[in-house]
N, C-alpha and C positions, 0 to 999 in steps of 0.2 A: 147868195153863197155859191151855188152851181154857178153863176157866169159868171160870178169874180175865179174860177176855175178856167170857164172855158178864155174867158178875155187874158187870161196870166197865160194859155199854152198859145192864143192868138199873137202876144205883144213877144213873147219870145220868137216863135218863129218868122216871124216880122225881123224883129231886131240881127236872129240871125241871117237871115235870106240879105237884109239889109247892108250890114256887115262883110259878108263875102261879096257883095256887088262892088263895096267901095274897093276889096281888095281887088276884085277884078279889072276896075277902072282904074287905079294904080297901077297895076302891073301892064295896062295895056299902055297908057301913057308912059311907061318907062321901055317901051319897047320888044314886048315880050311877044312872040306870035300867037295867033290863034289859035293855032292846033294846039299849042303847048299851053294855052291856060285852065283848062281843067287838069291836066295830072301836074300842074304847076300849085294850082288849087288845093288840090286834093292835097299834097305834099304837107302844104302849110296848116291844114285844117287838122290835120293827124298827128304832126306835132307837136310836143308838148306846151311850146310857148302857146299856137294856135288854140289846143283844145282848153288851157287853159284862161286866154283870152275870153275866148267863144264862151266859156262857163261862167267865166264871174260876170256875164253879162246877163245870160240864162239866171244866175242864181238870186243876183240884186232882184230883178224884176220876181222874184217870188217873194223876195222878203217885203217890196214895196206892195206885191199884192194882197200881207198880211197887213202891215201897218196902213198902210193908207186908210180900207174902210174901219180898221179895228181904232182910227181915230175921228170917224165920223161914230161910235158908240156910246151911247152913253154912259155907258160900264168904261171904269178908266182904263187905257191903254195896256198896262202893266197885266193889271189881274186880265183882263177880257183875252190877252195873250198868253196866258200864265205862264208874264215871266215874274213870277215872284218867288219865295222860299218856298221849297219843296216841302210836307211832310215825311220828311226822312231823315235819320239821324248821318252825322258826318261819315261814320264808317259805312253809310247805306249805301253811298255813290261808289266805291271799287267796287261792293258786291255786284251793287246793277248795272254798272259797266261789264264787268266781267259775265258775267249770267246772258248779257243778250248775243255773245258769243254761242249759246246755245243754238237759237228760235234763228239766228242765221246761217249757222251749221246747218240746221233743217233746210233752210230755206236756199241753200248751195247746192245740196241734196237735191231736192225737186227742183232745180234748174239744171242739174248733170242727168237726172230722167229725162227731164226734155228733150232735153240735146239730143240721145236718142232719139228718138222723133222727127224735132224740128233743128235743123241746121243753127248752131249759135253763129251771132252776130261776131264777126270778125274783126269790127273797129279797136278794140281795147289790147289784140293780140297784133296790130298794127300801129297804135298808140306807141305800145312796149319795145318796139321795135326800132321806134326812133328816139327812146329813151336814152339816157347820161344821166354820168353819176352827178355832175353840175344840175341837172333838170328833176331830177329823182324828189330833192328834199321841198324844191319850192309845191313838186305836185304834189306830195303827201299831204305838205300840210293844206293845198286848197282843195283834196278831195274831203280832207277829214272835217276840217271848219266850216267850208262854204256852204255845202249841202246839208250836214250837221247843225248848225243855224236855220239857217233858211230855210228850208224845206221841214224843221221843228214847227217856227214860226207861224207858215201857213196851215199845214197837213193837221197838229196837236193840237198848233195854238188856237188859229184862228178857225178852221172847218171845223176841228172836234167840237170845240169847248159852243162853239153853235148848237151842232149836231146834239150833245147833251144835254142843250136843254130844250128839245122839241122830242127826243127819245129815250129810248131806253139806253141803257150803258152800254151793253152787248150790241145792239145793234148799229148807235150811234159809231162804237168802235171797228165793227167789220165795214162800213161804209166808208170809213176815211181813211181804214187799210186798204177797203180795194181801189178809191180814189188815189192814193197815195201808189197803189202797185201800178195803174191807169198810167199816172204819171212817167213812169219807165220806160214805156214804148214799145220795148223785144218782150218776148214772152217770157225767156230767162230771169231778165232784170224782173217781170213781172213778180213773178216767183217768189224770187227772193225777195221782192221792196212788199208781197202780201204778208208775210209770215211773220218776219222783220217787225212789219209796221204792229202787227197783232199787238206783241210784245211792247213797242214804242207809246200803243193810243192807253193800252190797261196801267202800262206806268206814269202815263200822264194823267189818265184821270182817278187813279188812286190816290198820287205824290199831291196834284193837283196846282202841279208845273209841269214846265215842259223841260227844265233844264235837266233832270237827268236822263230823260232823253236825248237832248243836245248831247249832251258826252257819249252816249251810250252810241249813238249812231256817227258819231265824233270818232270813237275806238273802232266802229267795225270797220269803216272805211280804210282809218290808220292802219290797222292792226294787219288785214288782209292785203294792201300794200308792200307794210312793209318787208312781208313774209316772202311774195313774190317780189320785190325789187331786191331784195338781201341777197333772194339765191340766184337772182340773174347775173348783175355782181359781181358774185363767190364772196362776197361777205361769210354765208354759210353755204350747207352742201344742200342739196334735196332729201337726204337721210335725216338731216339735220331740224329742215322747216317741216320735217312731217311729226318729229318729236315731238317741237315746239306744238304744233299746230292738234295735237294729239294732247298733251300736256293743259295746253289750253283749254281745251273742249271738256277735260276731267274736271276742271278746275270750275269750268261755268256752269255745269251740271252742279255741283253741289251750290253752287253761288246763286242756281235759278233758283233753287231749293229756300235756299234763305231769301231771298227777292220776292219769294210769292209770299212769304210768312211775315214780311215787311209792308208788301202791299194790304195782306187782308191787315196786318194789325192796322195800318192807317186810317181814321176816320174817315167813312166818306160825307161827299158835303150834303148829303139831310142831314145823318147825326152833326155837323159839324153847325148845323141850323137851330137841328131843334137843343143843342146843346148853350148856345146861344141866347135864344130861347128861355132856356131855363135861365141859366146865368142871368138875364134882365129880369126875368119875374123876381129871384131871389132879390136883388140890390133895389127892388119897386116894395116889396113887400120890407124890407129893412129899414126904407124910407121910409115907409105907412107909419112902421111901428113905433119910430124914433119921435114922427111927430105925432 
């Protein structure tokens, strides 16, 4: 389980190291000089098409490092991933979409602590930089999808639902937060993907899927986006995304509120066993009887 971890952050940075060499060979073959192929490099790695290249290659390889062993299991595919039907009723998913706006508010918080501290990583404030409003919608939607799948997949699907059954629930859950915060690299991003994920593993192994998860971290990525792309823009003003952004957070405070009274009401899977359980004894005893 740990090296199907450490071999997914190996085959990624492989893949990327990989990747940028072909660009390099390309561009040396088409004439470009030496001195000028690193900030030639660098140029294209930072913009949108690049970072977006560079990431669905990043992201495929996490999703194949859920599915692949989770098809060598003898638990079928589907459930040993939990991508199956959540327990949670239809209107449960805006609530807990909107609620994990919360545990990432915090989680934004303790990355704007840090910062004091430790200098944040400036890649993302250089991203933005070479953004357009042509390049805006394809990146939303591959921040919000790619890593909102994939990174569901491996972190919930496949390390937790492991992890829960050699531990306890608590513990199994801070372990595949911090593996999951691990993942992120800056200490910022750490921050946030700890707190986040907290929120992420307790509604997966309550719902007992990952997909509202998948949305949940679907929306934060969207949502936070497109707050910062609106007002770069002028879509809206900065008085404006701080409303929203202020509006929002009222709003997922009372929606945690209801999310946590959804998670404890959902069965967890003993009862969901011994409930089971019972349900065959009665239909074994109904059959005694009849015959």
């Amino acid at each position: 389980m740990f090296l199907t971890l450490l071999l997914t952050i190996g085959a990624i940075v492989v893949a990327q190291i990989g990747l940028v060499m072909l660009l390099a060979i390309g561009m040396t073959a088409a004439g470009v000089p030496s001195q000028e192929l690193g900030a030639r490099l660098m140029k294209i790695v930072s913009h949108p098409a690049g970072f977006i290249g560079l990431g669905l290659v990043s992201q495929l390889l996490i999703g194949l490092a859920a599915v692949l062993p989770a098809k060598l299991s003898r638990t079928p595919m589907r459930q040993r991933l939990g991508l199956v039907a959540a327990r949670l009723p239809n209107w449960g998913y805006p609530v807990v979409m909107i609620a994990s706006l919360l545990p990432a508010s915090l989680g934004f918080l303790a990355a704007a602590s840090l910062a004091e501290v430790i200098p944040p990583d400036n890649s993302v404030a250089t991203l933005f930089e070479g953004m357009t409003p042509g390049w805006a919608i394809p990146f939303v939607l591959f921040i919000s999808l790619a890593p909102g799948l994939m990174e569901e997949l491996l972190f919930r699907g496949y390390l937790q639902t492991r992890l829960l059954q050699r531990w306890k629930p608590g513990f199994a859950i801070v372990v595949s937060s911090s593996l999951f915060a691990l993942f992120h690299i800056t200490p910022h991003s750490m921050a946030l993907a700890f707190i986040a994920g907290l929120y992420l593993g307790v509604l997966a192994w309550r719902t007992g899927s990952i997909w509202p998860g998948v949305l949940c971290h679907a929306f934060i990525n969207g949502s936070v986006n497109v707050l910062r792309l609106g007002e770069m823009f002028g879509a809206w003003s900065g008085s404006t995304s701080s409303v929203i952004a202020i509006t929002l957070i009222g709003l997922s405070v009372v929606c945690f509120g209801v999310s946590v009274w959804l998670m404890i009401k959902a069965p967890s899977a003993a009862n969901r066993r011994c409930s089971r359980t019972r349900e065959h004894s009665t239909r074994l005893s109904a059959g005694l009887a009849q015959a």
